[in-house]
C-alpha positions as CSV (number, residue, x, y, z in Angstrom):
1,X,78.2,90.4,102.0
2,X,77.7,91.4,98.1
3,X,79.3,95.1,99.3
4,X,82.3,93.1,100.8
5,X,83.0,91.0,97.7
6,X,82.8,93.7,95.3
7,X,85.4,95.4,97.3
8,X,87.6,92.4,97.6
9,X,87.1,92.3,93.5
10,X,88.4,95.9,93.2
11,X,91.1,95.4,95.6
12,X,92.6,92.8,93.8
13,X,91.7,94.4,90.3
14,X,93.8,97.6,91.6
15,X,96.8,95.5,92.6
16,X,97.1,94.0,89.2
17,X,96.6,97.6,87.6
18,X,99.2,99.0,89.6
19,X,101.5,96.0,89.9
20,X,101.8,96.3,86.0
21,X,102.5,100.2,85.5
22,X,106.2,99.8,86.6
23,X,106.3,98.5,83.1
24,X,104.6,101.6,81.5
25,X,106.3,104.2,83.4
26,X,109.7,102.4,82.3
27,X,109.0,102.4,79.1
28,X,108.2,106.4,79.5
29,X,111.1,107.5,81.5
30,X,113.8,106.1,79.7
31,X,112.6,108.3,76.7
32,X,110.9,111.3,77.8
33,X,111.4,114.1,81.0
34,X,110.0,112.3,84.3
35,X,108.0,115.5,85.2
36,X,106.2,115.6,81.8
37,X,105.7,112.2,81.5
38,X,103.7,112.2,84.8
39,X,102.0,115.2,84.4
40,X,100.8,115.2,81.0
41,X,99.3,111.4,81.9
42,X,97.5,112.9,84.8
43,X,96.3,116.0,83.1
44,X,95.1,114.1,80.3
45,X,93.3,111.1,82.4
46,X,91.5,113.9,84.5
47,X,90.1,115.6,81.4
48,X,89.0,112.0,80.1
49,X,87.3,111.7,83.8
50,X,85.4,114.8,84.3
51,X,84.2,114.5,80.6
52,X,82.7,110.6,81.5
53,X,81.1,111.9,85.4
54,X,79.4,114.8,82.7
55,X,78.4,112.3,80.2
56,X,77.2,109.6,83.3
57,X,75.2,113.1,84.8
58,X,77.3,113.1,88.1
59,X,77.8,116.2,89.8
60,X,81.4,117.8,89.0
61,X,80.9,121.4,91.1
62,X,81.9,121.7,94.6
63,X,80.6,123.5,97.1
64,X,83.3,126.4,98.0
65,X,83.8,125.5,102.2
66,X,84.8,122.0,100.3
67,X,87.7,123.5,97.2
68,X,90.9,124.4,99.7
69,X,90.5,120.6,101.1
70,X,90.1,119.5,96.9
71,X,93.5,121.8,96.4
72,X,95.2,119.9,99.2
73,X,94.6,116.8,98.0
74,X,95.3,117.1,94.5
75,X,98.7,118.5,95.7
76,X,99.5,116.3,98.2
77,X,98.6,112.7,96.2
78,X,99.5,114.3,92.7
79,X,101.7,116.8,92.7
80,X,103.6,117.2,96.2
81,X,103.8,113.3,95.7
82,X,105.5,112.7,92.2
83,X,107.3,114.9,92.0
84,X,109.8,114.3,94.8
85,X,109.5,110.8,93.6
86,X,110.6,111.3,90.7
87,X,113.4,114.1,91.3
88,X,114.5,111.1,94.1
89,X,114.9,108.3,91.7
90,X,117.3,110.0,89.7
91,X,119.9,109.6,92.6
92,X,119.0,106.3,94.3
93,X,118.6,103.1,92.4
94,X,115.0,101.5,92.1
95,X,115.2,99.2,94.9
96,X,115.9,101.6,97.3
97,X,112.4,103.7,96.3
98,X,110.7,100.9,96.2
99,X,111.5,100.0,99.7
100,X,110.3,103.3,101.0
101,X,108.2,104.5,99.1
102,X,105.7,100.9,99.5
103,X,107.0,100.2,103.0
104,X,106.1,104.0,104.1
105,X,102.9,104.4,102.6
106,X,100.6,102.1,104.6
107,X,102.0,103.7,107.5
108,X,101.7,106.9,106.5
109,X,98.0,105.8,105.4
110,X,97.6,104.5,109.7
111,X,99.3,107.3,111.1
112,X,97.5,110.3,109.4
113,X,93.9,108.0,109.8
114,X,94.4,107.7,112.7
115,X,95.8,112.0,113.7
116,X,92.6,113.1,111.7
117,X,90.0,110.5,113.2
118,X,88.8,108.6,110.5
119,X,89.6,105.0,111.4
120,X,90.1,104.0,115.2
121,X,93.3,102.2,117.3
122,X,94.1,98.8,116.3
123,X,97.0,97.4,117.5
124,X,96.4,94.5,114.6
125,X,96.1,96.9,112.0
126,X,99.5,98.2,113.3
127,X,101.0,94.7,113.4
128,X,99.6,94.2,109.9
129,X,101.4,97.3,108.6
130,X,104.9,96.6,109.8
131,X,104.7,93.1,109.0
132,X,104.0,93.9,105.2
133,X,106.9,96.6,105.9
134,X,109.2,93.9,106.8
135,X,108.3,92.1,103.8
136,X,109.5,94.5,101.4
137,X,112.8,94.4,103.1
138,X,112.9,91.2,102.7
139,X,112.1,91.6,99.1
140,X,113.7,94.3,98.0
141,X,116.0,95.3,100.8
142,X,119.4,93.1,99.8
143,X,119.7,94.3,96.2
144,X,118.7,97.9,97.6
145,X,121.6,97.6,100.2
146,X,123.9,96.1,97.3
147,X,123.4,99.1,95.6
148,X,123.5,101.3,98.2
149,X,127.2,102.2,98.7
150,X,127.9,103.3,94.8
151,X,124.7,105.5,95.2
152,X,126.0,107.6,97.8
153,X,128.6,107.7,95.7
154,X,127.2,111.0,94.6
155,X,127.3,112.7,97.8
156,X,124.8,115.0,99.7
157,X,122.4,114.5,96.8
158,X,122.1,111.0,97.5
159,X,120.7,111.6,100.9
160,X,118.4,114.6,99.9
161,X,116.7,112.1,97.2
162,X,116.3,109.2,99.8
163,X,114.5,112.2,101.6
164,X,112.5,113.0,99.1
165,X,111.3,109.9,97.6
166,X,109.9,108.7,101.9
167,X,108.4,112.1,101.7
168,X,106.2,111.6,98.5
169,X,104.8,108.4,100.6
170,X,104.1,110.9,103.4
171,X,102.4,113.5,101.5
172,X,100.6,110.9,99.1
173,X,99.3,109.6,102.4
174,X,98.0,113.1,103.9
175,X,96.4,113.4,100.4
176,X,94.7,110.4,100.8
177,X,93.5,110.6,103.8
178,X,91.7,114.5,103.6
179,X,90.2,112.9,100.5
180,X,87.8,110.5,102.3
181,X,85.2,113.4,103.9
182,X,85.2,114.7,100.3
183,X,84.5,111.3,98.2
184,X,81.4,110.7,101.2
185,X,79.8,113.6,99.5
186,X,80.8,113.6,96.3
187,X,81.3,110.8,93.3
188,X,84.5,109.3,93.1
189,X,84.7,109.6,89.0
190,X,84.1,113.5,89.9
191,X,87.0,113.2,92.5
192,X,89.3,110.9,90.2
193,X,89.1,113.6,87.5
194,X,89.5,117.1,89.4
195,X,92.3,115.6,91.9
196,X,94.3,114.1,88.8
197,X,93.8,117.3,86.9
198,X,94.3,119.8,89.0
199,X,97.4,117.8,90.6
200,X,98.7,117.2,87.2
201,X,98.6,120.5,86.1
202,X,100.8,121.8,89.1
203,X,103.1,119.3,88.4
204,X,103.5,120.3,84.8
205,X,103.8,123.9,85.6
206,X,106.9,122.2,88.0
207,X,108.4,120.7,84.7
208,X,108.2,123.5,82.3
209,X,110.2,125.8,85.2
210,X,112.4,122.9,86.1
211,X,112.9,119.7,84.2
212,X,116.0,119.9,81.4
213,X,114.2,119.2,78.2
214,X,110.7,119.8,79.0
215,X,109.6,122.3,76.8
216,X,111.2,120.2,74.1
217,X,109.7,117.2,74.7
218,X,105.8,118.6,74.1
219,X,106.7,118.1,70.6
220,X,105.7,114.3,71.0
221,X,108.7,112.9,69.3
222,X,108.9,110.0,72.2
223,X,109.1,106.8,70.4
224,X,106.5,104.3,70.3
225,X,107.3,102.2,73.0
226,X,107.4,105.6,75.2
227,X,103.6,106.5,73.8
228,X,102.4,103.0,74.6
229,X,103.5,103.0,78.0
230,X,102.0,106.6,78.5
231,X,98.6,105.4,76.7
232,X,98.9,101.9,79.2
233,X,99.3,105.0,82.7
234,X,96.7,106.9,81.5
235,X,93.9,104.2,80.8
236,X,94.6,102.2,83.2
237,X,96.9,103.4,86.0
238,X,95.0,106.6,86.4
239,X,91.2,106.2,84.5
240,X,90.5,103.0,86.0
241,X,93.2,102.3,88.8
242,X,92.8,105.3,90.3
243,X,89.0,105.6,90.4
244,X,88.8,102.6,91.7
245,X,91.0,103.8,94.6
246,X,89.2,106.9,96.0
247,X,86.1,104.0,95.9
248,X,88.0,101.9,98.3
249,X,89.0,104.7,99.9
250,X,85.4,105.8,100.9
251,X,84.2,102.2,101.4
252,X,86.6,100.9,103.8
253,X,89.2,103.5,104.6
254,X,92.7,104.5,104.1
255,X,94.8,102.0,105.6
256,X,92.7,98.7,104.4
257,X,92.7,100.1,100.8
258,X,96.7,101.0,101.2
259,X,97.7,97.6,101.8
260,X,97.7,97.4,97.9
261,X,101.3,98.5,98.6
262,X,101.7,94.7,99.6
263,X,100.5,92.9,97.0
264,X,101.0,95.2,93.7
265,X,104.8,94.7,93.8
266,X,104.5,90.8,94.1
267,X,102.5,91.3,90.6
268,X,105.5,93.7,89.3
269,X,108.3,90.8,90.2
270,X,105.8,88.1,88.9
271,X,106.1,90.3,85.5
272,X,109.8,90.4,85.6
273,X,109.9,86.3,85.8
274,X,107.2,86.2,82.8
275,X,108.5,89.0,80.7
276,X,112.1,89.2,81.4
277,X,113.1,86.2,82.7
278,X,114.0,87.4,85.5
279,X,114.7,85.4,88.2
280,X,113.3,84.7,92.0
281,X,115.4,83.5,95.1
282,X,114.0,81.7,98.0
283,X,114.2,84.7,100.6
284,X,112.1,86.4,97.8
285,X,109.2,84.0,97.9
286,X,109.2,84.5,101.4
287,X,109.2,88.2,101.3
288,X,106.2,87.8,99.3
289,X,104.4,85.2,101.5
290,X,104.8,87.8,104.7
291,X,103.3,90.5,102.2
292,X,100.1,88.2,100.9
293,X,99.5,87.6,104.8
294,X,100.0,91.3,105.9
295,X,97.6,92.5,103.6
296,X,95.3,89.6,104.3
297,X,95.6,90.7,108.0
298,X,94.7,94.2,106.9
299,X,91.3,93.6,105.1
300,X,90.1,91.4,107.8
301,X,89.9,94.1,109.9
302,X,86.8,95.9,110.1
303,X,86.5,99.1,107.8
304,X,86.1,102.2,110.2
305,X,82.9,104.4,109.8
306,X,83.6,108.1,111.0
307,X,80.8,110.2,111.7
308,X,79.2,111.5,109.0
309,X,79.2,115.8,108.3
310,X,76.6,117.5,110.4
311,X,74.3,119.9,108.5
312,X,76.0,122.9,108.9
313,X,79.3,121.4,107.1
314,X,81.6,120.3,109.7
């Protein structure tokens, strides 16, 4: 009972975290490259991570049958993740990215579980998902559809960045999911620090050959507002939120711990109403009533235990 309420405790603690970076990352964006932004926030919280897992005396090297899965899952959650996110976003408007990117990650979280055996059929879990699914639609989806005719507006590039941006959720949830057998063997703060770093890194290399700007922006001149927000990402989005992540990752699996997908942007509209006085309709309270109860739905269902890696490393 004690292991179920300290999970329920991180679970909501990761919600808040990550219901509140939208304000960080906006902050950043408007200001500096995307690419950089992200990557030099990852780089720099994975350095900050290994360095605590030496300080704490938890092991940081892997054994070498385990680093190609470690590569895959720093480039699929980090770098094969934001990176199409963020080349997306510069051709749909928010709501639309929020709507697939949230929506498609709990299912990609079920789907790939489920391909690469670690959680078992449920056809509740399933219900669960699409039910928070249709939530954010009913959230996000009218202003997204609003929008929706000026964005395509800009042609065939509209299209490829709605394609990108359901991708990211796809590979993010791959990522995830190969990460479990790894975080049963090693620490999570270990985990936390080389997938962030190494992920972080690729995606800077990305920037420097890609992004407009880039090289000129490592000269720091970003503003306060844009070094607050990247200060906020990297203490608590990545050091805390996303440690806390691969821990409920390993403790009760990948599509229980996605449903935060559910619950973070009710904290983010929350924030708007509090911070910008932004305002909430009635079909919006009742997006985010279908959300609480799909994630509620989700953690009631038992975590799945797969079997554990026989002696000989399989």
């Amino acid at each position: 009972m004690l292991r179920v309420d300290r999970n329920m405790l991180s679970f909501l603690t990761l919600c808040a975290i990550w219901g509140t970076t939208w304000v960080g990352i906006k902050a950043g964006v408007d200001a500096v490259p995307p690419l950089v932004f992200a990557s030099t926030r990852f780089m720099t919280a994975g350095f900050l991570l290994l360095m605590l897992a030496r300080w704490r005396g938890e092991r940081i090297r892997m054994e070498r049958e385990d680093i190609p899965r470690l590569g895959l899952v720093s480039l699929f959650m980090i770098s094969f993740c934001y990176g199409p996110l963020f080349w997306g976003m510069q051709y749909i408007n928010s709501g639309t990215a929020a709507v697939l990117e949230l929506a498609l990650t709990p299912i990609a979280l079920l789907c790939f579980a489920l391909l690469l055996g670690e959680e078992t059929w449920s056809g509740k879990r399933l219900f669960a998902v699409c039910l928070g699914a249709a939530g954010l639609m009913v959230l996000f989806g009218p202003d997204a559809l609003q929008k929706t005719s000026t964005d395509a507006g800009t042609g065939a590039l509209y299209y490829w960045g709605v394609l990108a941006v359901a991708s990211s959720a796809f590979t993010y949830g791959l990522g995830a999911v190969l990460a479990r057998p790894l975080l049963r063997h090693y620490p999570s703060l270990c985990m936390s620090g080389l997938t962030t770093l190494i992920g972080g890194g690729c995606l800077f290399l990305c920037a420097l050959a890609t992004e407009n700007g880039a090289v000129t922006a490592l000269s720091g001149h970003w503003g306060a507002a844009a070094w607050s927000g990247w200060l906020f990402l990297v203490l608590f989005g990545s050091l805390l939120g996303y440690t806390i992540y691969m821990r409920l990752l390993r403790d009760i699996g990948a599509s229980r711990s996605g449903s935060y997908a559910f619950v973070s942007p009710i904290v983010a509209v929350l924030l708007g109403v509090l911070i910008f006085a932004e305002t909430v309709r009635l079909l919006d309270f009742v997006g985010m009533l279908i959300m609480l109860g799909a994630a509620y739905l989700t953690l009631q269902e038992p975590a799945s235990e797969p079997p554990e890696r026989t002696p000989d490393g399989r």
